[in-house]
N, C-alpha and C positions, 0 to 999 in steps of 0.2 A: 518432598521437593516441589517446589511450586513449578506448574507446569506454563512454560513460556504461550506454546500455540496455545488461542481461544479458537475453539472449532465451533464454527457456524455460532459467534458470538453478538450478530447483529442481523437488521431483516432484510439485510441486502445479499449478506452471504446464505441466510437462509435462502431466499428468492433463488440464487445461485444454481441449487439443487434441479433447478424446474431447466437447467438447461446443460445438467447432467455433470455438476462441478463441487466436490464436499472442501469444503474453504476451511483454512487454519489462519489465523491474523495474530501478529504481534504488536500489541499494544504498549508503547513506553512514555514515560513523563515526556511530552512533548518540549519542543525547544530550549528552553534553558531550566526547564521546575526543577530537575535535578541539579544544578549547578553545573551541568555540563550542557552543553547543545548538540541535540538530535536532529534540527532541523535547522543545518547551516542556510539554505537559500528561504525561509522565513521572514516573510516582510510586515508591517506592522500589524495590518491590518488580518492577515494570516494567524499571525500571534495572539489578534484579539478574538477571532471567532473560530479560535479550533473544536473540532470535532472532538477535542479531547471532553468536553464538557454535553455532549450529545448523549441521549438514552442513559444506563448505569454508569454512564464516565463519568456523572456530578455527584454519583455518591463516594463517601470516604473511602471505603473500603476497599474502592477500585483504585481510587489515588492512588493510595499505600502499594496497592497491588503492581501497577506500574512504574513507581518508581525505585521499588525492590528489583524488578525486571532491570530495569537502566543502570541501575547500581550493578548487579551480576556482568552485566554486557563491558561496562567499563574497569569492573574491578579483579574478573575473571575471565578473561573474553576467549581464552582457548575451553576453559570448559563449558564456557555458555554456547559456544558452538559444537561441542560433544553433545551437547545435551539436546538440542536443536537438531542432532542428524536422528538420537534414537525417537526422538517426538517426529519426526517428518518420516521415518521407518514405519512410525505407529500408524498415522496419519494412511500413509498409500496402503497398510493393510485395510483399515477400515473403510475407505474409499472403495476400495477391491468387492470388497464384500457388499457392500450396498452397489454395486451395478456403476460407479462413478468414477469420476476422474479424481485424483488428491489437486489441490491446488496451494498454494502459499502467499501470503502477501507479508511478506518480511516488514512493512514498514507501516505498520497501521495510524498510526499518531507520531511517526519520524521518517528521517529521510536522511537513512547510513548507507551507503554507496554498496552492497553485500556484495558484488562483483568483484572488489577488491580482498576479501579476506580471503584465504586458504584454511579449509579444515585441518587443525590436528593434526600431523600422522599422513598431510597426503599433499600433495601438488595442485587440487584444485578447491573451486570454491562451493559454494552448497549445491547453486544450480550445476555445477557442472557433474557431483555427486549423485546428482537424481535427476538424470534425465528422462525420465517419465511423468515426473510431475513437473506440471505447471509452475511457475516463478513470476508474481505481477505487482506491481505499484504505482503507486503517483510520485509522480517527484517536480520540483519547483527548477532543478538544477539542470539546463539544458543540455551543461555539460556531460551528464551522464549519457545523454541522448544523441546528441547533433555530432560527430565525428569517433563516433564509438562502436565499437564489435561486440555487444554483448550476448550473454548466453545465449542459444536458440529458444530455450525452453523459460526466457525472461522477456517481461511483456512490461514498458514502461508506458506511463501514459502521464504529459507535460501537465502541468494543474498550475493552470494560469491566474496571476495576479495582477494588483496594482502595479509592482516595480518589476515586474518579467514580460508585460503585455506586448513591448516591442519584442521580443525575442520568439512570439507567437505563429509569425508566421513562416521564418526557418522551420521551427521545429513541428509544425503540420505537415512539413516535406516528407516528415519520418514517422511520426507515430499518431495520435490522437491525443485530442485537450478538454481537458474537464476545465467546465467553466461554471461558476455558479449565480443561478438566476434571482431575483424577488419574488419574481413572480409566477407566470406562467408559462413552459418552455415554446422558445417561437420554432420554427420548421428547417429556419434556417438561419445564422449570423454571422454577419460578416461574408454572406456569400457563399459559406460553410454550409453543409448540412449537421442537422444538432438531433442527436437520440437521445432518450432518455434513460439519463445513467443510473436512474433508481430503480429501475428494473429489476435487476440485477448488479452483481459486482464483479463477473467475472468478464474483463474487459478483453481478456485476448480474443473471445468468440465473436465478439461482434463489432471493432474498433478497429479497423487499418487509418493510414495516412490521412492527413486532411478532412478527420472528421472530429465533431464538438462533441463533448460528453457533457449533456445539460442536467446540472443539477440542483436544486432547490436547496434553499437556505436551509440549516439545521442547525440549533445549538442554541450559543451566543451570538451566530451568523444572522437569526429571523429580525435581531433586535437592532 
């Protein structure tokens, strides 16, 4: 069975480790390539320089790979979350073992609300199933953000656009905003202070309110 989490699949979630966080990411055919859309709040310019196309994302092999994932998710989605609880089981053991925290980013190249689903068999949803591990992503949809209760143990961070940019500085009131730069990251924008989000990926450690997560073109993004 193909295994949904890529653990420590990129050099960000690698990086991650150095501040004691072993990362799992779900990567799926971003926005519409499956003929379905993963990434409702997706603006053009979004759609043209996805990360989907970043590092092994521009070889076949991985296409195929994620959009077998999106296909499971929509065409099975009570066992694609069964499947998802014993992978995130596996997950916090091996984290254990290496001295680390588990962490999750459910939405690696989408952005599906997971707050909303219920696992299988129970009343709650993934994060509320493991609350030990870490739960973190970007999302473009404020709404997830700006008048919402979400898990404890879930960490969103606003990932600011062309067509969301007015909606930027509400949702600074509540979490932190990736923003992405040309060139070279300034100290501060907009007044904001801006870290550098390539550091690492593990945003709950070092990202509250009202701060910029700067990060450099990658992809189809440099072009």
């Amino acid at each position: 069975m193909q295994k949904l989490l890529g653990i420590n699949t990129n050099y960000k979630t690698v990086k991650s480790e150095k501040v004691g966080v072993l990362t799992g990411i779900i990567y799926m055919s971003p926005y519409n390539l499956s003929g379905k859309n993963v990434c409702p709040g997706a603006s053009a310019g979004c759609a043209a320089a996805c990360l989907n196309t970043a590092g092994r994302g521009a070889m076949g092999v991985v296409q195929k790979a994620r959009l077998k994932k999106t296909n499971r998710f929509f065409e099975d989605r009570k066992q694609y979350l069964l499947d998802l609880v014993n992978e995130i089981t596996a997950l916090e053991k091996r984290a254990a073992a290496k001295g680390l925290k588990a962490a999750v980013r459910l939405n690696g190249t989408s952005d599906l609300p997971y707050e909303r689903y219920k696992v299988p068999g129970t009343d709650k949803n993934i994060m509320e199933l493991f609350p030990d591990v870490q739960f973190y992503d970007y999302t473009k949809l404020e709404n997830r953000i700006v008048g919402q209760q979400l898990p404890a143990n879930y960490h969103l961070t606003f990932s600011r656009a062309e067509d969301n940019d007015h909606k930027l500085e509400d949702v600074l009131k509540h979490t932190s905003a990736a923003v992405v730069f040309s060139g070279e990251l300034p100290s501060k924008w907009r007044g904001y202070p801006v870290i550098d989000g390539d550091e690492h990926d593990a945003r709950f450690t070092d990202a509250g309110p009202g701060v910029i997560i700067g990060l450099k073109a990658k992809g189809k993004a440099r072009h």
